[in-house]
N, CA, C and O of each residue as an XYZ file, in Angstrom:
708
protein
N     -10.571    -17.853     25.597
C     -10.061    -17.916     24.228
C     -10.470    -16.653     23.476
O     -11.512    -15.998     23.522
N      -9.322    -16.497     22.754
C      -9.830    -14.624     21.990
C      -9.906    -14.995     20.257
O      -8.952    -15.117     19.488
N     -10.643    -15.058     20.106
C     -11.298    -14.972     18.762
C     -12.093    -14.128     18.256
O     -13.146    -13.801     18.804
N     -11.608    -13.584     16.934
C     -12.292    -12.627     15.818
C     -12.597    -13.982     14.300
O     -12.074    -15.025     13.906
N     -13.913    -12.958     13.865
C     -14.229    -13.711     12.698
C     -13.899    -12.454     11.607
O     -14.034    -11.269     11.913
N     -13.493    -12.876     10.423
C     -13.414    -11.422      9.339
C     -14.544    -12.085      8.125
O     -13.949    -12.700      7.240
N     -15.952    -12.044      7.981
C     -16.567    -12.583      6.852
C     -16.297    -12.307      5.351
O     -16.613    -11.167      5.011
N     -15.853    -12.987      4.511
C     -15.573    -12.884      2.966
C     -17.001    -12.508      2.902
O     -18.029    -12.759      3.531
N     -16.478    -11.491      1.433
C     -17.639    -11.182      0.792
C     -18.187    -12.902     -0.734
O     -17.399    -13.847     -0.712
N     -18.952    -12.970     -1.382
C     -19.494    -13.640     -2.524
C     -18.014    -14.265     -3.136
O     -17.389    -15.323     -3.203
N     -17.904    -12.542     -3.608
C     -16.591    -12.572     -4.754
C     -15.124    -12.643     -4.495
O     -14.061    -12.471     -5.092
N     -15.665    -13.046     -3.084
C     -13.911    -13.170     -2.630
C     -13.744    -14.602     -2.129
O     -14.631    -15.357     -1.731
N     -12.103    -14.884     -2.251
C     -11.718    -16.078     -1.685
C     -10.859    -16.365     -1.238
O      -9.903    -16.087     -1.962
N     -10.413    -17.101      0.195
C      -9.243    -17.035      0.704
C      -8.923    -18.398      1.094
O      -9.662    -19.382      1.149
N      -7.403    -18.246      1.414
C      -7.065    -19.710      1.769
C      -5.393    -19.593      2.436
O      -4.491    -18.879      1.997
N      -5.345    -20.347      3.384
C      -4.589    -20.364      4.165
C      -3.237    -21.426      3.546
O      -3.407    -22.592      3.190
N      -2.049    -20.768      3.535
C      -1.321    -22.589      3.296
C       0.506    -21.844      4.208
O       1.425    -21.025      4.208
N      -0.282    -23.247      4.930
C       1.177    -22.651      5.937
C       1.067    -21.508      6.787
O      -0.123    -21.515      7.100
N       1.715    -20.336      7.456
C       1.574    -18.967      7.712
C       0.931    -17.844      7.107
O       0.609    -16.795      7.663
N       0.726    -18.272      5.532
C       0.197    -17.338      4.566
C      -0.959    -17.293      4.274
O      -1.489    -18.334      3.885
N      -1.785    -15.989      4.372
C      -2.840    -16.088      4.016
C      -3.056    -15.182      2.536
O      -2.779    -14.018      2.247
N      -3.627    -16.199      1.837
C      -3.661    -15.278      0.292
C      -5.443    -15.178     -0.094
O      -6.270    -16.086     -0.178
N      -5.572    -13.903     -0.248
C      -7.229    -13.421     -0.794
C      -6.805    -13.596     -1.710
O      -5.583    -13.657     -1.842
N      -7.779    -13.771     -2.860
C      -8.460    -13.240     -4.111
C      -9.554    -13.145     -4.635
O     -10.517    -13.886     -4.441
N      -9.479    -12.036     -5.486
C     -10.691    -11.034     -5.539
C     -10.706    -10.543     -7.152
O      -9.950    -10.766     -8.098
N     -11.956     -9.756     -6.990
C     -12.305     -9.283     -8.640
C     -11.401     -8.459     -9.070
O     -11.320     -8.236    -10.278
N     -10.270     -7.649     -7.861
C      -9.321     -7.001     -8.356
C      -7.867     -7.395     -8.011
O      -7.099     -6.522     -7.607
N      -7.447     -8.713     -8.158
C      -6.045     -9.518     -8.104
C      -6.506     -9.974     -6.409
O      -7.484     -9.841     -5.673
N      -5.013    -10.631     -6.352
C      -4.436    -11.660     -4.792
C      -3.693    -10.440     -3.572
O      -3.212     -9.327     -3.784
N      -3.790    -10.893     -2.820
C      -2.727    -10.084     -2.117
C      -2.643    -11.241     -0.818
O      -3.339    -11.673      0.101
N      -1.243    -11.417     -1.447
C      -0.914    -12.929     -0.200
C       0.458    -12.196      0.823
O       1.512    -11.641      0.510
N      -0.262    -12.568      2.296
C       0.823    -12.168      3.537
C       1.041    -13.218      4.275
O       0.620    -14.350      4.034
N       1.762    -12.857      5.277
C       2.718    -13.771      6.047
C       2.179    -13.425      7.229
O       2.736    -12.434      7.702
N       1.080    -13.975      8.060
C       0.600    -13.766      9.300
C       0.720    -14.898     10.286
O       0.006    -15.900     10.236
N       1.763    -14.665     11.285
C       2.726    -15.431     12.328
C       3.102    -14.304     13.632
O       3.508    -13.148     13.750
N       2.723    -15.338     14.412
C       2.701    -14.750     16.019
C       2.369    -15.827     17.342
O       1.255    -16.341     17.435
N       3.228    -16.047     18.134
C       3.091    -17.637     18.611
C       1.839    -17.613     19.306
O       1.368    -16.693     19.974
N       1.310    -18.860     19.037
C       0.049    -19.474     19.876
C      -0.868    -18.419     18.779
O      -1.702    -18.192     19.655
N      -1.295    -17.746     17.803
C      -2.418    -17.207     16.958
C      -2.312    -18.085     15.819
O      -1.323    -18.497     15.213
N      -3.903    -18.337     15.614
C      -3.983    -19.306     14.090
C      -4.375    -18.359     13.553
O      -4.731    -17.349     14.160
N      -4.392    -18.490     12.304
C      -5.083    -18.072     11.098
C      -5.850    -19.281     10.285
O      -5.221    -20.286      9.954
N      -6.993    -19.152     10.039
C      -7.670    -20.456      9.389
C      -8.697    -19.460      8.839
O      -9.019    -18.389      9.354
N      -9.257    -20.121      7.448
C     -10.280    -20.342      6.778
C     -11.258    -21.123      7.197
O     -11.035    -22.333      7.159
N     -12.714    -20.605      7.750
C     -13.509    -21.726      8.067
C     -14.812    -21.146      7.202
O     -15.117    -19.999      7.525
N     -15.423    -21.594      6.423
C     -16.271    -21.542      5.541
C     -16.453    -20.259      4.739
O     -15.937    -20.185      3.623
N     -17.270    -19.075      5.322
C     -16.970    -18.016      4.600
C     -16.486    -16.867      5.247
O     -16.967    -15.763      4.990
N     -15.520    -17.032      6.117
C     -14.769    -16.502      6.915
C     -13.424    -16.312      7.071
O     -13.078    -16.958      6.082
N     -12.380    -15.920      7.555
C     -11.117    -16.032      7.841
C     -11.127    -15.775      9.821
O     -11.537    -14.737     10.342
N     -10.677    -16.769     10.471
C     -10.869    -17.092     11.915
C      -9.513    -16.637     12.653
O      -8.477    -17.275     12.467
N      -9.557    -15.462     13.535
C      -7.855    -15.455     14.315
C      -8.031    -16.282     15.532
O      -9.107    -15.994     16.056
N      -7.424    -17.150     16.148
C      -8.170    -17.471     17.327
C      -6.687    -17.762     17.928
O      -5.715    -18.037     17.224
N      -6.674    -17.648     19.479
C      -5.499    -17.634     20.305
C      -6.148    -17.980     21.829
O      -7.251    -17.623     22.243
N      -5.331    -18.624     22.398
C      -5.582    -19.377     23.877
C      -4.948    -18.117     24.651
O      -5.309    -17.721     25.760
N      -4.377    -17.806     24.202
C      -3.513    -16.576     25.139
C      -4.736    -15.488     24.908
O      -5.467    -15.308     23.934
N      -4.649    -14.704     26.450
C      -5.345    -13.457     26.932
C      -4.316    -11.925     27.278
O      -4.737    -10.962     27.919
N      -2.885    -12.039     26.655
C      -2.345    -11.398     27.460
C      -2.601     -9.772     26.080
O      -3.272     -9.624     25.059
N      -1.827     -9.075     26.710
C      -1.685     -7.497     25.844
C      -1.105     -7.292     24.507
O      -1.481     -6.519     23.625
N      -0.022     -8.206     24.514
C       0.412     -8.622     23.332
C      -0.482     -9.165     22.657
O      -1.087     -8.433     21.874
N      -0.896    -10.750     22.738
C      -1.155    -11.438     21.342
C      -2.645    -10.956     21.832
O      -3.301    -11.894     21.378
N      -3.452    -10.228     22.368
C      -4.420     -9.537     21.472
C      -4.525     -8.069     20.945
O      -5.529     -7.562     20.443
N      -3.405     -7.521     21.133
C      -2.908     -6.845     20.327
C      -2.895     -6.821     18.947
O      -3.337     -5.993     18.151
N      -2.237     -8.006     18.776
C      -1.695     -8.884     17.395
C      -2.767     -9.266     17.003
O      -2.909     -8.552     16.010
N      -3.708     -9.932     17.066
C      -4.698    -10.318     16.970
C      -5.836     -9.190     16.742
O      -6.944     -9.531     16.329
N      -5.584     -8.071     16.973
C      -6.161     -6.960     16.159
C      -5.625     -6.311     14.884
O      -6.310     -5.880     13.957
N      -4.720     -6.309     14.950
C      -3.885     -5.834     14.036
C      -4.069     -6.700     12.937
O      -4.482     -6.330     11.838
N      -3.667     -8.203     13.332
C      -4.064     -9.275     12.125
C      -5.503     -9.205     11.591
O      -5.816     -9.702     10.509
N      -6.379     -8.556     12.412
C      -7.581     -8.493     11.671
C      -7.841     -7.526     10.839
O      -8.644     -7.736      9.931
N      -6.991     -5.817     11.027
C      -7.069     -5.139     10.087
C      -6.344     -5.065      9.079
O      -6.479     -4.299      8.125
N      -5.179     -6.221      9.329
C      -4.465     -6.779      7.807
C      -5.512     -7.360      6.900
O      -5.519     -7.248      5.674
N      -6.466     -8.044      7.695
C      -7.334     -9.096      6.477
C      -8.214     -8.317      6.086
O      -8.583     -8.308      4.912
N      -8.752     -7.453      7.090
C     -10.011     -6.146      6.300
C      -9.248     -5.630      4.848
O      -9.798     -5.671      3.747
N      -7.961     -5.172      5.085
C      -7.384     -4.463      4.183
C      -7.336     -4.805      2.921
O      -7.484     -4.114      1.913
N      -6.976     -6.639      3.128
C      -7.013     -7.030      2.182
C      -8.346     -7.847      0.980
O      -8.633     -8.104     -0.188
N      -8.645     -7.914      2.018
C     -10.454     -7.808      1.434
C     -10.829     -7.163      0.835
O     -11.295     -7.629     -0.204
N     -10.924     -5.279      1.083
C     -11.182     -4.623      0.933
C     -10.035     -4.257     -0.645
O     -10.563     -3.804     -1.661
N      -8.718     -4.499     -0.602
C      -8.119     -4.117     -1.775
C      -8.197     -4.992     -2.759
O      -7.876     -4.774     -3.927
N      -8.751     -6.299     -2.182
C      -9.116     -7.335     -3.817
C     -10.281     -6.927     -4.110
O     -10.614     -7.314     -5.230
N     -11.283     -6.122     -3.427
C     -12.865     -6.093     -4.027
C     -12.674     -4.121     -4.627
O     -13.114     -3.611     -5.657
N     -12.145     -3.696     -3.886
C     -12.411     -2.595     -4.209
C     -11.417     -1.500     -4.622
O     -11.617     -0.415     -5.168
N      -9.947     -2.275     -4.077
C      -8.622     -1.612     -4.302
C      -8.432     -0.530     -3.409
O      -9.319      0.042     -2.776
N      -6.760     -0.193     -3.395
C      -6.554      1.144     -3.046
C      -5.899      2.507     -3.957
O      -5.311      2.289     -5.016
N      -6.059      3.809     -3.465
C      -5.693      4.467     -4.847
C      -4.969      5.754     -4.093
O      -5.467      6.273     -3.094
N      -3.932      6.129     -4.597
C      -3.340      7.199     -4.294
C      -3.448      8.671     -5.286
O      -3.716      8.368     -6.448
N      -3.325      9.909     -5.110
C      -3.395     10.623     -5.725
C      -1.987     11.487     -5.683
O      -1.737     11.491     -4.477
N      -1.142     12.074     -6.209
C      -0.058     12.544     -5.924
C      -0.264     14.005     -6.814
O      -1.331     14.068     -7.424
N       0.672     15.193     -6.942
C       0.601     16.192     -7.738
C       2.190     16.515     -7.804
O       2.979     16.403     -6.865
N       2.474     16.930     -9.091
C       3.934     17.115     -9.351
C       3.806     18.719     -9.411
O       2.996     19.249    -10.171
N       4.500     19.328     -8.716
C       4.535     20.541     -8.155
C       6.246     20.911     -8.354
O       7.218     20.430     -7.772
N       6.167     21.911     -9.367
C       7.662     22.997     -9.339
C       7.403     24.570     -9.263
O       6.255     25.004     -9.166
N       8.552     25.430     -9.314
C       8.125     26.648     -9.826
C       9.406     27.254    -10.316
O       9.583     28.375    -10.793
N      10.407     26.125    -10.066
C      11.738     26.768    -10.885
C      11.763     26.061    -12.010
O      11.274     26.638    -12.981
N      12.452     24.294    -12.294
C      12.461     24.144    -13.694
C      11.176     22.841    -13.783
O      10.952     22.063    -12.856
N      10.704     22.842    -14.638
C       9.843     21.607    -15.049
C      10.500     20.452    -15.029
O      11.504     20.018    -15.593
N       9.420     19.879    -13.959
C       9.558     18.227    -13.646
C       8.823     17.415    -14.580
O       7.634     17.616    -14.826
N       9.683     16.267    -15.239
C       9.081     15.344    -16.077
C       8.440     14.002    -15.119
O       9.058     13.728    -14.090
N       7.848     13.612    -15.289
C       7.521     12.183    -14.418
C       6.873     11.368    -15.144
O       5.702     11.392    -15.525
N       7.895     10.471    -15.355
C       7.627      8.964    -16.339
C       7.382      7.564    -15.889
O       8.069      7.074    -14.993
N       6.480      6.941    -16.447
C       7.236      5.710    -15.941
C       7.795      4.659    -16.988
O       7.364      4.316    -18.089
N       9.063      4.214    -16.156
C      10.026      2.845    -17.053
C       9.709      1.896    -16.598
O       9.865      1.834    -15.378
N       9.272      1.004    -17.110
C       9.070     -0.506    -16.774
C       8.845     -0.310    -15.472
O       7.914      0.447    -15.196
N       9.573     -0.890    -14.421
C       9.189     -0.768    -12.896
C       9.597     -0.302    -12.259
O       9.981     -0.808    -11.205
N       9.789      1.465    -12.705
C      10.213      2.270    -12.527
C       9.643      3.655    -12.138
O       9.200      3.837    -13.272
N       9.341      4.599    -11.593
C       8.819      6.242    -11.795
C       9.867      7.087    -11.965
O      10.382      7.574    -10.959
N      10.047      7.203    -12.429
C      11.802      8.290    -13.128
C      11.272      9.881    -13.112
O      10.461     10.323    -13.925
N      11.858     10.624    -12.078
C      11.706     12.098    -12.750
C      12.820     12.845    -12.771
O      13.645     12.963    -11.864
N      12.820     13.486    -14.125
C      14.124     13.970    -14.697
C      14.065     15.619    -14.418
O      12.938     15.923    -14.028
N      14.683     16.408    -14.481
C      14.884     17.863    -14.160
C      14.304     18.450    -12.863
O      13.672     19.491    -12.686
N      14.733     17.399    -11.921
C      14.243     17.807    -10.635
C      15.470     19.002    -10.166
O      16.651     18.697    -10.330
N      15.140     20.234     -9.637
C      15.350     21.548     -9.268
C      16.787     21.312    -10.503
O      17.863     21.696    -10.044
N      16.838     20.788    -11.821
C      17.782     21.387    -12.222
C      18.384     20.421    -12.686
O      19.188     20.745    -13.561
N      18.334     19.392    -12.471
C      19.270     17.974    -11.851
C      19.778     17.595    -13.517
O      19.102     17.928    -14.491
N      20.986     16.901    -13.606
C      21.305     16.783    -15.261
C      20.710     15.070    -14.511
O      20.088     14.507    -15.412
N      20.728     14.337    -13.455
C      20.680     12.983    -13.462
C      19.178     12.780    -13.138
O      18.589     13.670    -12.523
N      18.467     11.548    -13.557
C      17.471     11.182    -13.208
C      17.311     10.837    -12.012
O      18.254     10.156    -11.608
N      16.368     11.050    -11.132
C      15.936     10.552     -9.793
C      14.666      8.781    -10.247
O      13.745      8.906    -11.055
N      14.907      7.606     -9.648
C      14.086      6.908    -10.157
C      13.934      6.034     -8.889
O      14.889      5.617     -8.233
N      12.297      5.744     -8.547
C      11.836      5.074     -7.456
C      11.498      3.774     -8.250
O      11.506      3.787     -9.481
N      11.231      2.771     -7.613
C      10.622      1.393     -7.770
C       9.420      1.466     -7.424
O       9.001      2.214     -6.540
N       8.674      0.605     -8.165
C       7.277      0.175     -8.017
C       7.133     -1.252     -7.532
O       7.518     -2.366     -7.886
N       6.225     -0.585     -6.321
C       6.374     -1.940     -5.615
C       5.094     -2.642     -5.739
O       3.976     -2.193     -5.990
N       5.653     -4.330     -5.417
C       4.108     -5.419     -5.888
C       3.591     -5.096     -7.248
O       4.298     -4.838     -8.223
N       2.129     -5.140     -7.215
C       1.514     -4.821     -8.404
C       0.888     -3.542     -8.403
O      -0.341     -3.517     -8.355
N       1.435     -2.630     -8.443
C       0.994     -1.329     -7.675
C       0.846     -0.914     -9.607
O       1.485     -1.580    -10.422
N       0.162     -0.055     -9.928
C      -0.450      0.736    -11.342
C      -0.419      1.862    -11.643
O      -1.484      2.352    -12.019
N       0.807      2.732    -11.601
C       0.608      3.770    -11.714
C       0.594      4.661    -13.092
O       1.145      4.277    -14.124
N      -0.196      6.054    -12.953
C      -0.240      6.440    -14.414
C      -0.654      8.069    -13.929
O      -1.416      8.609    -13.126
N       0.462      8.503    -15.058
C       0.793     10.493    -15.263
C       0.283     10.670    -15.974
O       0.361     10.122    -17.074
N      -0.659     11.747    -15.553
C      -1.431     12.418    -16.665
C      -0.957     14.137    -16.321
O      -1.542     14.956    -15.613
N       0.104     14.261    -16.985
C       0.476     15.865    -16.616
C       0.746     16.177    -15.763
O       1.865     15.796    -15.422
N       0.190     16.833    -15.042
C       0.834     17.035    -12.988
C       0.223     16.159    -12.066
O       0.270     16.302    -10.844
N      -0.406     15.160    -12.730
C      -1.235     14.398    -11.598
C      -0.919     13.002    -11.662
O      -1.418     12.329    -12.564
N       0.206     12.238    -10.425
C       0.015     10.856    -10.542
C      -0.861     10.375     -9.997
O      -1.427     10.902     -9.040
N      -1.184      9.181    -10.529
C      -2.359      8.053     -9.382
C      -2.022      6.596     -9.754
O      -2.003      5.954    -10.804
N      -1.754      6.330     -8.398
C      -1.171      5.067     -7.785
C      -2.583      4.186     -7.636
O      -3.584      4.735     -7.175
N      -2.598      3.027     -7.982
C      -3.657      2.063     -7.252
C      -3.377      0.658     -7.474
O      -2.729      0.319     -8.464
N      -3.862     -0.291     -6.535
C      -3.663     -2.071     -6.824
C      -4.336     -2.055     -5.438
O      -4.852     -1.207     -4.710
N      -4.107     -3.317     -5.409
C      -5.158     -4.764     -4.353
C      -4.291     -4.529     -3.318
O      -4.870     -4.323     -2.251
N      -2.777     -4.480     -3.269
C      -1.850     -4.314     -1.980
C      -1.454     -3.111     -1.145
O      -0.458     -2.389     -1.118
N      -2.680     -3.162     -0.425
C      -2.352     -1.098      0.405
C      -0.960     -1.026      0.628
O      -0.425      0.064      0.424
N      -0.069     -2.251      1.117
C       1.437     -1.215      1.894
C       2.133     -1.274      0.480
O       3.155     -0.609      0.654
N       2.130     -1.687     -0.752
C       2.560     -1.748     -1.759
C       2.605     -0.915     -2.509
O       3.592     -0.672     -3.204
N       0.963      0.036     -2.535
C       0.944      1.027     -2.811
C       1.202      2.447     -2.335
O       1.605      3.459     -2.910
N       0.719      2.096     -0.710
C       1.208      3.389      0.005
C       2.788      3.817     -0.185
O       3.164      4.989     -0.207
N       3.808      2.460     -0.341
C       5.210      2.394     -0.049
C       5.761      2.840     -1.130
O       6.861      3.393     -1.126
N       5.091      2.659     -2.118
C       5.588      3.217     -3.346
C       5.043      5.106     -3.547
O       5.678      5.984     -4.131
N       4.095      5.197     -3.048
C       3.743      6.584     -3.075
C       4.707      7.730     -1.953
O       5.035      8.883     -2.234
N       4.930      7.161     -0.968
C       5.998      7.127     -0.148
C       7.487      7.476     -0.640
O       8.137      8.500     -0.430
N       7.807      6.413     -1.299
C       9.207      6.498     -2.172
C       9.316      7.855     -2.948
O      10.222      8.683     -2.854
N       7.820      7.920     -4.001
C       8.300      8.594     -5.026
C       8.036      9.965     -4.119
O       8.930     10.714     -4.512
N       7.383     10.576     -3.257
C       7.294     11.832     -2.131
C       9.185     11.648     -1.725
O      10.051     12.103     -2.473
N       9.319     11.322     -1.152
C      10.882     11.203     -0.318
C      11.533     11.333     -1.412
O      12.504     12.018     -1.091
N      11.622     11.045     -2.781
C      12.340     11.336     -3.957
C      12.469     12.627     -4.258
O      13.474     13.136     -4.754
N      11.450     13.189     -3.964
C      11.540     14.847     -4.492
C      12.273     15.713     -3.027
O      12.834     16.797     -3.185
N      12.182     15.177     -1.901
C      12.634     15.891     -0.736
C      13.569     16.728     -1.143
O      14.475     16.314     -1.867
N      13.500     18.112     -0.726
C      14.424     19.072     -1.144
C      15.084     18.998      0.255
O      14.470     18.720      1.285
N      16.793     19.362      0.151
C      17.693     18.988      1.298
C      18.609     20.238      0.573
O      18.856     20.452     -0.613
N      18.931     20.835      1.596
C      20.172     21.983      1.734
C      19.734     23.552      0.657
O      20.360     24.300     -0.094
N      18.375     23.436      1.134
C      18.270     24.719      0.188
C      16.968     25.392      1.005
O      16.399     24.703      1.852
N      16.615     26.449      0.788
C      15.498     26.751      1.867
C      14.023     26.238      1.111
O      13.778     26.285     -0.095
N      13.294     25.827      2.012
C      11.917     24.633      1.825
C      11.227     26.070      1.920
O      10.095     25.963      1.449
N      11.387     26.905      2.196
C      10.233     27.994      1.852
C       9.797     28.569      0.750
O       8.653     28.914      0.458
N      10.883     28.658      0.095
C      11.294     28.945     -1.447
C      11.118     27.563     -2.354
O      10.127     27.423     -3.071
N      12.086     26.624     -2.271
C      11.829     25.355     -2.782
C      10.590     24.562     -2.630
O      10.237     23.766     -1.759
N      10.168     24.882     -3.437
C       9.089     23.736     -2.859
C       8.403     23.117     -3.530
O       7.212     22.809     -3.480
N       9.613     22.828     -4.538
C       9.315     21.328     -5.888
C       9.108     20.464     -5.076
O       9.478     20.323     -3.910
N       8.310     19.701     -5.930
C       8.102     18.165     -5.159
C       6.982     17.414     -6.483
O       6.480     17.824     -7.529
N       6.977     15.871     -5.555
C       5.936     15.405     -6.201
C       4.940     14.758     -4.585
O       5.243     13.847     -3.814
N       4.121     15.389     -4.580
C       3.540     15.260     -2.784
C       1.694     14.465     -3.450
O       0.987     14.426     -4.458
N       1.733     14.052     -2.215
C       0.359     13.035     -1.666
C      -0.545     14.330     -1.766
O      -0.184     15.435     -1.362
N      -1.795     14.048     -2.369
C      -2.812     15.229     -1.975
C      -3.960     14.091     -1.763
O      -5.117     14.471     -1.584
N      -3.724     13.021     -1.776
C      -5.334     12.175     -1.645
C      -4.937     10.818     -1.132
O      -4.462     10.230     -2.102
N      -4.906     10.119     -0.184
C      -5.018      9.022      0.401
C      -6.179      8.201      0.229
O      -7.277      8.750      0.127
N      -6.047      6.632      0.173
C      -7.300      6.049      0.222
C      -8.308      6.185      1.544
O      -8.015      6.928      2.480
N      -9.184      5.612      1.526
C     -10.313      5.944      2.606
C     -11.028      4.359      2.306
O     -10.928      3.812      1.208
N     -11.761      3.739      3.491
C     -12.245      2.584      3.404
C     -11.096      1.708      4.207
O     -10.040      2.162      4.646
N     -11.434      0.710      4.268
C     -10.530     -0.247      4.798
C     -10.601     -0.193      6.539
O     -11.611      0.078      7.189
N      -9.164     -0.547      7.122
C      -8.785     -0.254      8.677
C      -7.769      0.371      8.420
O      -7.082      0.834      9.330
């Protein structure tokens, strides 16, 4: 039998209902969908338990992976994750706002139309001049959204040697799996 234990910290708490396992923590919930045949997921006292009868390559595979889903999320209700981004031009000035659940940047290489990404989950982001920073409890929520708004600025059909507006990643989180 292949079993991992993931120990909760004090301030954290989890609970299983159905396939889903939802933490919460001093810094919000972050509830997933962890399913894979013959692997449980259970809560047993101050723990979260993967346990599986199967030995094969796959489901302990999975069974690793499911464990650095729950680190992750442990780790983003107690301590969060945070992105750093930099808005970078040198032809016209990039604005970067945010609308409701939105990151909008307007005068990208010129552009009369707005470019606008979504913010995903409960992800927090906030511009201070050339510098965004992304952070919340849900790493792929936040990474995916930091993601979006990078691929938003992608310059296409012009030379990237010269061009090289953007709004790009300069800091990734650290901690976690």
């Amino acid at each position: 039998m292949n079993s991992v234990e993931i120990e909760i910290p004090d301030d954290v708490s989890a609970e299983t209902d159905h396939l889903e396992l939802t933490v919460e923590g001093p810094n919000g919930s972050v509830t997933r969908r962890l399913w894979y045949p013959d692997i449980d997921v259970s809560v047993d006292g101050g723990a979260v338990v993967i346990a599986s009868e199967n030995e094969d390559a796959k489901t302990n595979a999975t069974v690793g992976t499911f464990e650095s889903h729950v680190s992750n999320m442990v780790h983003g209700v107690t301590e969060g994750w945070e992105y750093t981004m930099e808005v970078y031009y040198a032809h016209f000035p990039m604005q970067v706002t945010v609308d409701g659940d939105e990151v909008v940047i307007e005068n990208f290489l010129g552009e009369k139309a707005a470019r606008r990404a979504p913010i995903r989950g409960d992800t927090d982001v906030q511009v201070d001049g050339e510098t965004v920073r992304l952070s919340g409890s849900d790493k792929e929520a936040v990474g995916q959204t930091a993601a979006d708004i990078e691929q938003l600025t992608k310059v296409t059909d012009k030379d990237t040697r010269v061009f090289q507006d953007g709004v790009y990643i300069v800091e990734k989180p650290t901690g976690g799996v």
